[in-house]
VOGU-3710 file (C-alpha; in Angstrom, 3 decimals, decimal comma):
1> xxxxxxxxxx> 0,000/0,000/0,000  2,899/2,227/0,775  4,530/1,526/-2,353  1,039/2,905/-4,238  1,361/5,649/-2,523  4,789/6,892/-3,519  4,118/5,812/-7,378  1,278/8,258/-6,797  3,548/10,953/-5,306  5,921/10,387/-7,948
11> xxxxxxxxxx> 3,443/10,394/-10,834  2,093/13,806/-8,980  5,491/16,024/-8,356  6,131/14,911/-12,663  2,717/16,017/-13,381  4,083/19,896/-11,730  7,429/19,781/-14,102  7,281/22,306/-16,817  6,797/20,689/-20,617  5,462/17,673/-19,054
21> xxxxxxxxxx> 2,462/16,850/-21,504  3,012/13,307/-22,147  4,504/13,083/-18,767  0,862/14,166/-17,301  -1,236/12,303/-19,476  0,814/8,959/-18,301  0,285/10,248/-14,590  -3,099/10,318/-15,361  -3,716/7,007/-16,370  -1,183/5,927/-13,424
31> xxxxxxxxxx> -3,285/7,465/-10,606  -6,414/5,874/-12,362  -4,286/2,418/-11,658  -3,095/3,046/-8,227  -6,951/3,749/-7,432  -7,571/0,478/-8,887  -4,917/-0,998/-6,846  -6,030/0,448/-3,373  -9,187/-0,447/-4,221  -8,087/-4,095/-4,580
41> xxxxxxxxxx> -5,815/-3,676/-1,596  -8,632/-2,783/0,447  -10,887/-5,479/-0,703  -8,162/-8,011/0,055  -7,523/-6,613/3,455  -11,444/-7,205/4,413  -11,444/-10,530/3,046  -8,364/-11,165/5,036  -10,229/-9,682/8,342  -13,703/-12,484/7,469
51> xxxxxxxxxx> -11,341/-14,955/7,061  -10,103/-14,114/10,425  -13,782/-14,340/11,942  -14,713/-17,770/10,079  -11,467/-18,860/11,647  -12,374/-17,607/15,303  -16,374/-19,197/14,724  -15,025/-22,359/13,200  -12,710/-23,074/15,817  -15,155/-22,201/18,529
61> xxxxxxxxxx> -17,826/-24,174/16,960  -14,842/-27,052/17,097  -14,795/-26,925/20,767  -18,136/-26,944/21,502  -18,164/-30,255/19,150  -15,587/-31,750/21,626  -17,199/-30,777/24,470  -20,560/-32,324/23,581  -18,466/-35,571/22,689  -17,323/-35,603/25,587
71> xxxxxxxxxx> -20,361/-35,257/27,127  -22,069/-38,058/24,794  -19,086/-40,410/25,793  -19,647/-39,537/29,166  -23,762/-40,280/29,181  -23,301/-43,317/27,651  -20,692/-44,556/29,862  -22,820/-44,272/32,527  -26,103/-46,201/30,795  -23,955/-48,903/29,774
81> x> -23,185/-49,714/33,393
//
């Protein structure tokens, strides 16, 4: 993310250079790209956070599974006395 942003900075302080037409058209289309890119970067970041979360549930939802196993085990321990 850093590196978009001094590409962007970059692209920006060219843009300010005197006779820098072509130079500012390309900037152009560059900024248009690193809003693309931060874009993605974001997206990626909050589908790294709800992978996080389905993490967390699943392995919560894993020791509740034990627990009632044990608790099964335990239940039918007992009737089969």
């Amino acid at each position: 993310m850093r590196m978009l942003h001094v590409i962007a900075k970059t692209m920006e302080m060219a843009m300010e250079a005197p006779g820098s037409d072509n130079v500012a058209a390309a900037a152009s289309g560059t900024k248009s790209v690193v809003a693309v890119l931060q874009g993605v970067a974001g997206a990626i970041a909050d589908m790294h956070k709800a992978a996080d979360t389905v993490l967390a549930a699943s392995q919560v939802v894993e020791q509740a599974a034990d627990s009632l196993r044990g608790s099964v085990d335990g239940f039918l321990q007992k009737v089969a006395v």
